[in-house]
N, C-alpha and C positions, 0 to 999 in steps of 0.2 A: 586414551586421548593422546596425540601427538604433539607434540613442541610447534607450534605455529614457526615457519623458514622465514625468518624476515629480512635474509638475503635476496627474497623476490617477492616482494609482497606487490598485495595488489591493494590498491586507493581506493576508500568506498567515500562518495559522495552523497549527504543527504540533505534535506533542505533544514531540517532539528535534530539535532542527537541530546538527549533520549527522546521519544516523544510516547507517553502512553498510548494513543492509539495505533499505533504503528508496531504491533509486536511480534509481526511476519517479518519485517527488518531485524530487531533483534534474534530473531531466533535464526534467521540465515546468516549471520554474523557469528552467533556461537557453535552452531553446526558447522561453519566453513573450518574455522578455528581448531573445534575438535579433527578435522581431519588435517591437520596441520597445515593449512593454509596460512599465511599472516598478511593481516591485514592492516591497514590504518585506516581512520575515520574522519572524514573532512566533515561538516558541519555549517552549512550558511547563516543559521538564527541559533542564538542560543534559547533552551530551552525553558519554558514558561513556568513558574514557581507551580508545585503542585508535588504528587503523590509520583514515583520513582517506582517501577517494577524491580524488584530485588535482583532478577538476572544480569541486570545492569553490571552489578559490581561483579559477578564472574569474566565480563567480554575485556581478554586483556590487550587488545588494539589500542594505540594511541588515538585520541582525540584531539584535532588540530583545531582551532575555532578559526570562521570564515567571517564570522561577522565584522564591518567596519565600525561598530561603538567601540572602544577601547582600543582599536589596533591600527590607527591611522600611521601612526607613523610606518607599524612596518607593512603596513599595506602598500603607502607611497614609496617605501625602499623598494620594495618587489617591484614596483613598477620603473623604474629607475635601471635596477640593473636588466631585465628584462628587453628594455628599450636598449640599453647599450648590447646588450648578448644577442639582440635581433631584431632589429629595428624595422625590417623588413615586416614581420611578420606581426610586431606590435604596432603597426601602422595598418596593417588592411585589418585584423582583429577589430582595432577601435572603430575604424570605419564603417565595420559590420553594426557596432554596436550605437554608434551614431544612427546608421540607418534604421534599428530596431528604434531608438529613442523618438523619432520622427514616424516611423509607421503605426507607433503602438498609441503615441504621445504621454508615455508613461516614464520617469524621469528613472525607475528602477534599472536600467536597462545600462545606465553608466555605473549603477552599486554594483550590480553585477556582469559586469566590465572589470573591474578593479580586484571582485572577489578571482574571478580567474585569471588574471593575473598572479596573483597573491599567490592562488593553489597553484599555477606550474612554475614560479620559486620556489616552493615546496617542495615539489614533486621534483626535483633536481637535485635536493640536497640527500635524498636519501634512495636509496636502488628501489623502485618500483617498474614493474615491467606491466601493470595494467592500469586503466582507469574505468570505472563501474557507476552510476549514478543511478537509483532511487528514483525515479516518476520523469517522463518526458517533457514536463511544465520546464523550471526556472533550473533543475540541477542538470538539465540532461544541455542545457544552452550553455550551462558555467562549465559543463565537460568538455563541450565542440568545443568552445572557444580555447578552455587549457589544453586543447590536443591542437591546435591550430596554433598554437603558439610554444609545444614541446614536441608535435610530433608521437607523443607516448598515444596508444591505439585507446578508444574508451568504445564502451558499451551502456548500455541505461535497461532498466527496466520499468515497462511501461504498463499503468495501472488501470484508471479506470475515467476519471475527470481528466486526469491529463490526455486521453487521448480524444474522449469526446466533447470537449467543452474547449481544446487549446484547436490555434488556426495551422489548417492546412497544412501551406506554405513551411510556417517552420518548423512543423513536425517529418514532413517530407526531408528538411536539410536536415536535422540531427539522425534522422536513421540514414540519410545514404551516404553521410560520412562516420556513421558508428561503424566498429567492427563487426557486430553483431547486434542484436536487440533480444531480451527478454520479457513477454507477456505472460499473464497469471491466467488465462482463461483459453479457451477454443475460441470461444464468442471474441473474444479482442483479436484473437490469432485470425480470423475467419475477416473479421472486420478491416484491419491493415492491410490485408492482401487482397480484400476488395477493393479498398479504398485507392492503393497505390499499385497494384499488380504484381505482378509476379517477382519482378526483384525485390521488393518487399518480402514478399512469401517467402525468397528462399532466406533472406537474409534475419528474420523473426522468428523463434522458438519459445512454444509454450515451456513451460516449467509451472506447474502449479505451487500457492506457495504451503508449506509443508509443517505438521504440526506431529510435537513429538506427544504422545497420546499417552505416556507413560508418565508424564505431568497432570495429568487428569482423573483423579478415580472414576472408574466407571460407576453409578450407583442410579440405577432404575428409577429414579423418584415418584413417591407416590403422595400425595398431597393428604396427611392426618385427616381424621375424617371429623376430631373436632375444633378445626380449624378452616382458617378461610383460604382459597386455594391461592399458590403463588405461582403467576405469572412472570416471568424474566425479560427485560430485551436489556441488551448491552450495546449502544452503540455512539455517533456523534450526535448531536443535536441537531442535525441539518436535513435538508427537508427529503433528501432521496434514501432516508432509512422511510419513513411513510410510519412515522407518531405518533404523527396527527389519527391517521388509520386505527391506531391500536388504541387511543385514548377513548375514541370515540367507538369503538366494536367494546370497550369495558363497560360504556354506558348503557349500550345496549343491551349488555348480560344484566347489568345490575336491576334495570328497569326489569327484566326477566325471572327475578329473584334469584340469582347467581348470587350466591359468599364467594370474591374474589380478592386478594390483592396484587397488584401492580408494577412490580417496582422496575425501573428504568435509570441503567447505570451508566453515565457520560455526561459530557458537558459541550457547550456549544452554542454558536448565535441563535437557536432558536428556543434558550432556557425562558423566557418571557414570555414567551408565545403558546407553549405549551403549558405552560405557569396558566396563565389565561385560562387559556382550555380548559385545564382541570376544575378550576374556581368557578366556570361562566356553567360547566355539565355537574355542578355541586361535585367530583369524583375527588373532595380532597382527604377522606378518609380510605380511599382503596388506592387511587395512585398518586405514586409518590417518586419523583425525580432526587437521584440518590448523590447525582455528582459524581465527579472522575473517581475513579477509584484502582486499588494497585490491583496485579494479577491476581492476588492472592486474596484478596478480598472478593474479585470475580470468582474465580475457583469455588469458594466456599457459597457464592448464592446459585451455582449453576445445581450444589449439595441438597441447595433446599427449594430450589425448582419443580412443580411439574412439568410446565410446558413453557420453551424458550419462542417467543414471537418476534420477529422482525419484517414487516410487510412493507418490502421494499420499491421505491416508484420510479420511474424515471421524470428528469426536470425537464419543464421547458427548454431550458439554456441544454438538454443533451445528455443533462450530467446524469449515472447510473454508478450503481456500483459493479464490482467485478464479480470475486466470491467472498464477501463478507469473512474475515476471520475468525468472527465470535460465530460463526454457525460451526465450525470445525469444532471449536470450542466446546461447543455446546453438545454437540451429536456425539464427542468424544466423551462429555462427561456422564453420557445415559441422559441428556434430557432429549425428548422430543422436540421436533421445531416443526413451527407453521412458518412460512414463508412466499415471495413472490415468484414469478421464470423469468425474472427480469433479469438480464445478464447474462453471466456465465452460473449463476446459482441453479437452473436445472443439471449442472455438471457436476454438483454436492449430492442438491436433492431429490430426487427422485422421486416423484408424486404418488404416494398409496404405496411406497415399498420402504423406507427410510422417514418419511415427512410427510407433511400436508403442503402443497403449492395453490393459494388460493389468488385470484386476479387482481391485482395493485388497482390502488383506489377503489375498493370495495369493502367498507368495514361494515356492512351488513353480512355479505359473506364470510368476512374475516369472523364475526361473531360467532358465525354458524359450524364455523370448522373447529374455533376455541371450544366451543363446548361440547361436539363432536366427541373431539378427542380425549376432553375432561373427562369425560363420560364410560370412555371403551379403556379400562383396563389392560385389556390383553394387546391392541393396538399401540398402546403407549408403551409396551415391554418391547413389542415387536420391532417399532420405529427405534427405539431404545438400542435394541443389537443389531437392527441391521446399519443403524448410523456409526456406530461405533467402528464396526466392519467395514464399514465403505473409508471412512478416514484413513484406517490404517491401512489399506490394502492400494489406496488411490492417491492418497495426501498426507504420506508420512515425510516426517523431517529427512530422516537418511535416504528418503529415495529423492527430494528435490535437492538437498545437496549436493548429492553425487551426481546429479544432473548440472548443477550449479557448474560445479568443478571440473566439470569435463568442459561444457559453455569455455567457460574460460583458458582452459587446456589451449581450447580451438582457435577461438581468437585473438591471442597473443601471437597466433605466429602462423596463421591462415589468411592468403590472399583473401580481399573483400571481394563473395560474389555479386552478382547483378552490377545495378548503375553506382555509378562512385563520380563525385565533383574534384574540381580541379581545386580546393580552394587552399592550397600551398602554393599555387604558382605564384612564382616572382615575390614571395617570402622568404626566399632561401633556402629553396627544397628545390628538389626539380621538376619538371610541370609533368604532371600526370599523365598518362593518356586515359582520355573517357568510354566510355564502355559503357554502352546502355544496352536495356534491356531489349 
């Protein structure tokens, strides 16, 4: 492992540090690290009392907190000097953020006004030559604006809700004044470069995100035969994992006379609702909502897994996932997965060669595939190694780092291709010239 250089580090922005479901952040953070990157960690919310992943305490970056409960006073310092060091430019920032207050009618829009502020007083007291932010929603707005008011270059990486559920308009400004942009999928890489053309395209680079497989025992699982079979999904509570899906294809086995158990690990606004479910389908003796829980406690049920499900939907409102990272997980650990092609998830799974891909919102099909696979032995070894194989070969940690780290190589000190905005002029820089595509 290398000494992280923290003569040039680079600033990660997230919207939580730590947040348990978010453990592709952590793991690009320890991975940067190990190649002696140094980093610091900005932070908008702090994070919600609950269970801590143990890798936590290895990530030896600074944590700054962003949040305005306890930090008023030096928030309004930062803003103070800020205004005296460039007044210029803290005057068309706010302005921005006035207009966002008025187009959104959401008062967040001056919190986070204030937090970037905050972070490019920060970002001045100590040598950083990059800025990075975590999902194109609220960290990739607090980044424009700290680069709109230091000048230092940012980048963001863009996920999955943030890009289909956030508008247009402002998603088009934070990438054409980022340095670069990183996406976790082909489907989002394919998606931006529709959406916005070709200087988008050139300016967007997939990076899958990357899982170290050597964290994982491999172990084939086979479900005791005098026992009731277990079922796995790990994920949020919210409605485009498709739960609902999986509570109701259990009911179907059981009515079928399947021995199954259930369990479902995470937490989230829709604990009530599937709460419900289970009680109104009588299924409170086969599934069972486990609550958040640490990695290592995932780890150990992925051990006693047969088959991992996650039958994933897209929402109304747009919202999809990207490439789930409990299927990494999962595929890593020898379990088999049934899953959706919603997304970029036909880019994990592979239907009939690695997994099962059965049709989102169908838990009658979903049923049919669960017990399919229950059923075929040698299929569930099969899926078993060649999931395992495909992680490692496709989605390992050291190969999205060293992609990570080259990303950033580039954009610290590479002119921005395609279209690029003026939005330094008459702030104290000197005005642009524009370039479009």
């Amino acid at each position: 492992m290398l000494e992280p250089n923290l003569s040039h580090s680079i600033a990660y922005l997230v919207s939580t540090w730590p947040r348990l479901s978010e453990t592709f952040i952590l793991n690009e953070v320890l991975a940067l690290e190990q190649r002696g990157i140094g980093l610091r960690i900005f932070t908008l919310k702090d994070p919600k009392p609950g269970p801590v992943h143990a890798a936590v305490a290895a990530v030896r970056a600074r944590v700054c907190r962003l949040a305005l409960r306890g930090n008023w006073g030096g928030t309004l310092a930062a803003n103070l000097r800020i205004l005296v060091r460039t007044p210029g430019r803290y005057r068309q920032v706010l302005a921005e953020a006035v207009a966002e207050l008025i187009h959104t009618r959401r008062p967040t829009a001056l919190r986070h006004f204030l937090q970037a502020t905050r972070l490019a007083d920060l970002l001045g007291k100590e040598p950083t030559v990059h800025l990075h932010a975590h999902f194109a929603s609220t960290p990739a707005l607090v980044a424009k604006w700290a680069h709109q008011l230091t000048g230092l270059p940012y980048s963001f990486t863009a996920h999955a809700k943030d890009i289909y559920t956030g508008q247009t308009d402002a998603l088009r400004s934070r990438i054409e004044q980022a340095a670069g942009v990183i996406t976790c999928t082909q489907y989002n890489y394919r998606y931006l470069a529709g959406r916005f053309g070709p200087w988008a395209e050139q300016k967007v680079r997939c990076i899958y995100h990357g899982l170290d497989s050597a964290q994982f025992s491999f172990r084939a699982a086979q479900p005791p035969a005098d026992t009731a079979t277990l079922v796995l999904a790990v994920a949020r509570l919210v409605e485009k994992k498709g739960l609902t899906d999986l509570i109701t294809a259990a009911k179907v086995l059981r009515e079928r006379g399947r021995r199954l158990q259930v369990e479902i690990i995470g937490e989230g606004p829709l604990h009530s609702a599937l709460r419900l479910q289970i009680t109104r389908l009588d299924l409170n003796e086969c599934v069972h909502l486990l609550g958040a829980q640490s990695q290592e406690q995932v780890q150990a049920a992925y051990q006693r897994a047969a088959i991992f499900v996650l039958p994933c939907v897209e929402t109304a409102t747009g919202d999809r996932d990207g490439i789930p990272n409990v299927l990494l997980e999962a595929m890593a650990s020898g379990v088999p997965v049934i899953t959706t092609p919603i997304s970029g998830i036909p880019e994990l799974v592979e239907g009939g060669v690695n997994g099962l891909l059965v049709p989102p919102r169908d838990p009658q099909n979903l049923a049919v595939a669960m017990a399919w696979l229950l059923d075929s032995r040698e299929t569930r070894l099969r899926f078993a190694r060649a999931g395992r194989a495909k992680v490692e070969s496709a989605f390992s940690l050291s190969r999205s780092s060293e992609q990570i780290a080259a990303f950033f190589d580039q954009v610290k000190t590479a002119p921005r291709p395609g279209r690029w905005t003026a939005s330094l002029a008459g702030v104290g820089a000197p005005r642009a010239r524009v370039k479009t595509a």
